[in-house]
C-alpha positions in Angstrom: -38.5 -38.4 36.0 -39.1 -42.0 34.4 -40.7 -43.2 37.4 -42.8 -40.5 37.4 -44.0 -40.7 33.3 -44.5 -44.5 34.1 -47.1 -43.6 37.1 -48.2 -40.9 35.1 -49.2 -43.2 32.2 -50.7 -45.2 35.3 -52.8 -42.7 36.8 -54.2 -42.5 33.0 -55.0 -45.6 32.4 -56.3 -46.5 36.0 -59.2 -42.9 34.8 -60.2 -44.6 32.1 -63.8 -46.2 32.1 -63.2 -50.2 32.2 -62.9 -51.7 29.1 -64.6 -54.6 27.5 -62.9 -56.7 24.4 -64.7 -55.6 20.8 -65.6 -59.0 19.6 -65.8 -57.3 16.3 -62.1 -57.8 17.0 -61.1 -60.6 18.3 -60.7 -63.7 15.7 -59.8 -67.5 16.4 -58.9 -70.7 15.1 -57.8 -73.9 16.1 -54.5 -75.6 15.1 -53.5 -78.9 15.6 -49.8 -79.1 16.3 -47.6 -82.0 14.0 -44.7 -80.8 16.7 -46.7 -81.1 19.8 -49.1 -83.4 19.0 -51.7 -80.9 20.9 -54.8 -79.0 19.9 -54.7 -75.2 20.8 -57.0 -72.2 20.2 -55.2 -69.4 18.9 -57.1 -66.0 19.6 -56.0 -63.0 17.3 -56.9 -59.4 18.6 -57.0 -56.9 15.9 -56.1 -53.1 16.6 -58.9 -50.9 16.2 -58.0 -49.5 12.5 -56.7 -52.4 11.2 -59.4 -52.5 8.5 -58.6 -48.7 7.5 -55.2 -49.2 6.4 -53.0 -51.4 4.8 -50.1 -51.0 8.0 -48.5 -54.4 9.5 -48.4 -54.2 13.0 -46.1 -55.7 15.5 -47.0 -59.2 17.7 -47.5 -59.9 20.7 -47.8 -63.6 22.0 -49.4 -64.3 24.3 -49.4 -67.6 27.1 -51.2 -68.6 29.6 -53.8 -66.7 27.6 -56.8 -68.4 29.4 -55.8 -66.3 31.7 -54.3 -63.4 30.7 -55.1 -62.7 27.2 -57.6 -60.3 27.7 -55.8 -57.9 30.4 -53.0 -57.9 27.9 -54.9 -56.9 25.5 -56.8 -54.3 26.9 -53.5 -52.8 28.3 -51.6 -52.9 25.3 -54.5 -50.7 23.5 -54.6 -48.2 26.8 -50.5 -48.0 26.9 -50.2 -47.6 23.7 -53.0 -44.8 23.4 -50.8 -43.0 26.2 -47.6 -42.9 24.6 -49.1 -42.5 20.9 -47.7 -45.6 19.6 -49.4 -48.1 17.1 -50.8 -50.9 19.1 -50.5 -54.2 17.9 -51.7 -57.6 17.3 -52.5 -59.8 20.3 -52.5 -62.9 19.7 -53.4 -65.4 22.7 -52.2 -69.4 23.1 -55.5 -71.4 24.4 -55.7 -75.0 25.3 -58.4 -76.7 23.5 -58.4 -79.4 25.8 -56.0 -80.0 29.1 -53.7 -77.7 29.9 -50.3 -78.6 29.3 -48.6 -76.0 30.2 -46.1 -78.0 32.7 -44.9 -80.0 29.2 -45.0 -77.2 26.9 -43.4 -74.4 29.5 -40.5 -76.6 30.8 -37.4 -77.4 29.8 -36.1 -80.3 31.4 -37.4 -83.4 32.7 -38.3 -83.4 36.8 -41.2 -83.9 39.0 -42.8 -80.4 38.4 -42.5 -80.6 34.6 -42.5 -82.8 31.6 -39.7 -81.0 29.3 -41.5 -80.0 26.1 -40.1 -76.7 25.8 -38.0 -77.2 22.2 -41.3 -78.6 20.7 -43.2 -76.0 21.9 -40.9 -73.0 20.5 -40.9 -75.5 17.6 -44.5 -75.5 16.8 -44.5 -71.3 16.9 -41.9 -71.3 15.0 -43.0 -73.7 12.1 -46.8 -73.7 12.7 -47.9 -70.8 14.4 -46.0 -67.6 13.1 -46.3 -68.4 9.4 -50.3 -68.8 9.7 -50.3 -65.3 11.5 -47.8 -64.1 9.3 -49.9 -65.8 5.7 -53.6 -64.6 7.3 -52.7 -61.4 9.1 -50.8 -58.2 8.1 -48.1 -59.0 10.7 -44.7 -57.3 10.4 -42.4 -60.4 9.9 -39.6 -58.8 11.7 -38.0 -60.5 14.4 -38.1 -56.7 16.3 -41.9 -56.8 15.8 -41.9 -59.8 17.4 -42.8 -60.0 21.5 -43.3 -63.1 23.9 -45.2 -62.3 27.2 -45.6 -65.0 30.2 -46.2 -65.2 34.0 -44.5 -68.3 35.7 -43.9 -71.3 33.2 -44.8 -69.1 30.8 -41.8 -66.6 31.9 -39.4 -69.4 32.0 -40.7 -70.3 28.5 -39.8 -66.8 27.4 -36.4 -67.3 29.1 -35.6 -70.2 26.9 -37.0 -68.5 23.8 -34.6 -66.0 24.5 -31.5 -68.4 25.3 -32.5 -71.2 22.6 -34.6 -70.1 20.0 -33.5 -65.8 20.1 -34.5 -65.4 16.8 -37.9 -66.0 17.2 -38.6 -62.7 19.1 -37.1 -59.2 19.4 -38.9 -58.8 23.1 -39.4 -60.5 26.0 -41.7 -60.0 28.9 -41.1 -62.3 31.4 -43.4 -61.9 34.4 -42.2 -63.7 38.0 -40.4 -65.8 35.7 -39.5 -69.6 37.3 -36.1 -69.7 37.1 -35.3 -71.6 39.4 -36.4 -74.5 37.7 -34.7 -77.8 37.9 -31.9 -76.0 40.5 -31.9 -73.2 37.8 -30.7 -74.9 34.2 -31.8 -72.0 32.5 -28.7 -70.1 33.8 -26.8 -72.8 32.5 -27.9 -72.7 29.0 -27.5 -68.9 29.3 -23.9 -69.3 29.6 -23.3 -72.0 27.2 -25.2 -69.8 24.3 -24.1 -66.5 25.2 -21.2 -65.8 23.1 -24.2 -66.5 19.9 -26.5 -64.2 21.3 -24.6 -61.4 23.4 -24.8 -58.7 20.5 -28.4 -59.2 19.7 -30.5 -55.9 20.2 -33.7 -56.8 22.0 -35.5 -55.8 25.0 -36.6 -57.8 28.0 -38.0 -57.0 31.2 -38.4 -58.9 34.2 -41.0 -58.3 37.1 -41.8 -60.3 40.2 -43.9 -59.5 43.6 -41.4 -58.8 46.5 -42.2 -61.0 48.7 -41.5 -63.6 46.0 -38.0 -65.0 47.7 -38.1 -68.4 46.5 -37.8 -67.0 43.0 -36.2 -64.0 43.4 -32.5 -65.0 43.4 -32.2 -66.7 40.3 -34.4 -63.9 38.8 -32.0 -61.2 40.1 -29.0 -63.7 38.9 -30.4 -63.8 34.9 -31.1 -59.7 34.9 -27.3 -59.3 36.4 -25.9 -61.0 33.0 -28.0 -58.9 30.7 -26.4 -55.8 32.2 -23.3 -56.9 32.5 -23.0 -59.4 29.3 -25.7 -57.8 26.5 -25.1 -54.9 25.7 -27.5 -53.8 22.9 -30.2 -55.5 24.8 -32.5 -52.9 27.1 -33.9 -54.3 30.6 -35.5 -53.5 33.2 -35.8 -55.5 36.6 -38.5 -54.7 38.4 -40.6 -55.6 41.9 -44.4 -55.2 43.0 -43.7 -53.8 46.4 -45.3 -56.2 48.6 -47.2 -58.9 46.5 -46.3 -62.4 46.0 -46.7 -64.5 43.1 -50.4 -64.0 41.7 -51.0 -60.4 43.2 -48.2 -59.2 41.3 -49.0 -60.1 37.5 -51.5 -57.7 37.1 -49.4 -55.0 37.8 -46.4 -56.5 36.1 -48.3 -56.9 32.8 -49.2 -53.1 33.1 -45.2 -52.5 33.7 -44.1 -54.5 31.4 -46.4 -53.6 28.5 -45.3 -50.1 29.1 -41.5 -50.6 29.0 -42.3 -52.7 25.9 -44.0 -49.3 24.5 -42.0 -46.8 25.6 -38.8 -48.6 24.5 -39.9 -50.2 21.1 
């Protein structure tokens, strides 16, 4: 029955005209981090009658958003159209400049990535959240609060969860890299979970199946948040024959609507 409401909602979404992004919509800024020393464009997406009330919506952060922003956002309105639920703020994480996403998505020191994970989380904790939370009617509740990100950005959203948990409620980790410097991240998850076991919070995990070099470390973190968390609501999941870029599309669709069915 789930599986079938979840193609359902699909087969809906998949009927609908293509969508563009209102600009009428769609704000930005820049913000120079003191933590990161970087310069990012942050680009907020506004529901649709956020002008005709005086609600405050849930978040929903976005990485990689050169990328993905726009898909996410277009979803999230679709999904949460098809389930009647209040959509929410989007709000995307640019690169003015280079990307950096191998410092700011990493953890650790090695010759894939530069470690600048901690002042990453850092800079949304101290810089970015309180300007969304000071210019926008954004519900300042750590449950209102989501992280989404494919790769890097997934293992990012694996050490927000581990390291920083009270940043965000959910946690949308798409083909996540946890294998990462021979897998650390499973290490800090067992060092920090007796501080963050009892949390309630939602996280979902996707991948392509044909993604094996990532698959066992991926299956490995999902295992302990059955077995070890258990106010906290997954859901592991696998794009039946796609690897590693063909499968975010239809991971974000997934995991947008497990975020909405389950908030």
């Amino acid at each position: 029955m789930k599986k079938f409401l979840f193609y359902s909602v699909l087969v809906f979404l998949f009927s609908c005209e293509e969508e563009n992004i209102d600009p009428n919509l769609v704000e930005s800024f820049s913000l120079t981090s003191a933590n990161t020393g970087r310069d990012y464009t942050i680009s907020v997406h506004l529901p649709e009658d956020y002008s005709l009330s005086a609600n405050t919506y849930a978040t929903l952060y976005v990485l990689d958003a050169e990328q993905d922003e726009d898909f996410v956002a277009i979803t999230s309105k679709k999904v949460s159209a098809a389930l009647n639920k209040s959509n929410v703020i989007v709000i995307g994480i640019r690169y003015k400049k280079d990307n950096a996403r191998d410092i700011d998505y990493t953890p650790t020191v090695t010759h894939h990535g530069k470690g600048g994970s901690a002042a990453f989380l850092t800079f949304i904790k101290e810089e970015l959240i309180p300007r969304i939370q000071t210019d926008y009617r954004a519900d300042t509740l750590r449950s209102q609060r989501t992280i989404i990100g494919h790769s890097y950005g997934g293992l990012l959203g694996a050490y927000a969860f581990i390291k920083h948990n009270e940043l965000f409620g959910n946690y949308l980790l798409l083909s996540p890299s946890l294998f990462y410097d021979n897998s650390i991240i499973l290490q800090y998850e067992q060092q920090i979970r007796p501080s963050i076991k009892n949390k309630k919070q939602l996280v979902f995990v996707g991948a392509g199946s044909t993604e094996k070099d990532l698959l066992v470390a991926n299956d490995l973190f999902y295992r302990r948040l059955v077995n070890f968390y258990p106010h906290t609501t997954s859901l592991f999941s696998l794009v039946p024959g796609k690897g590693h870029l063909a499968s975010k599309n239809t991971d974000i669709e997934k995991a947008i609507h497990f975020y909405y069915k389950n908030r």
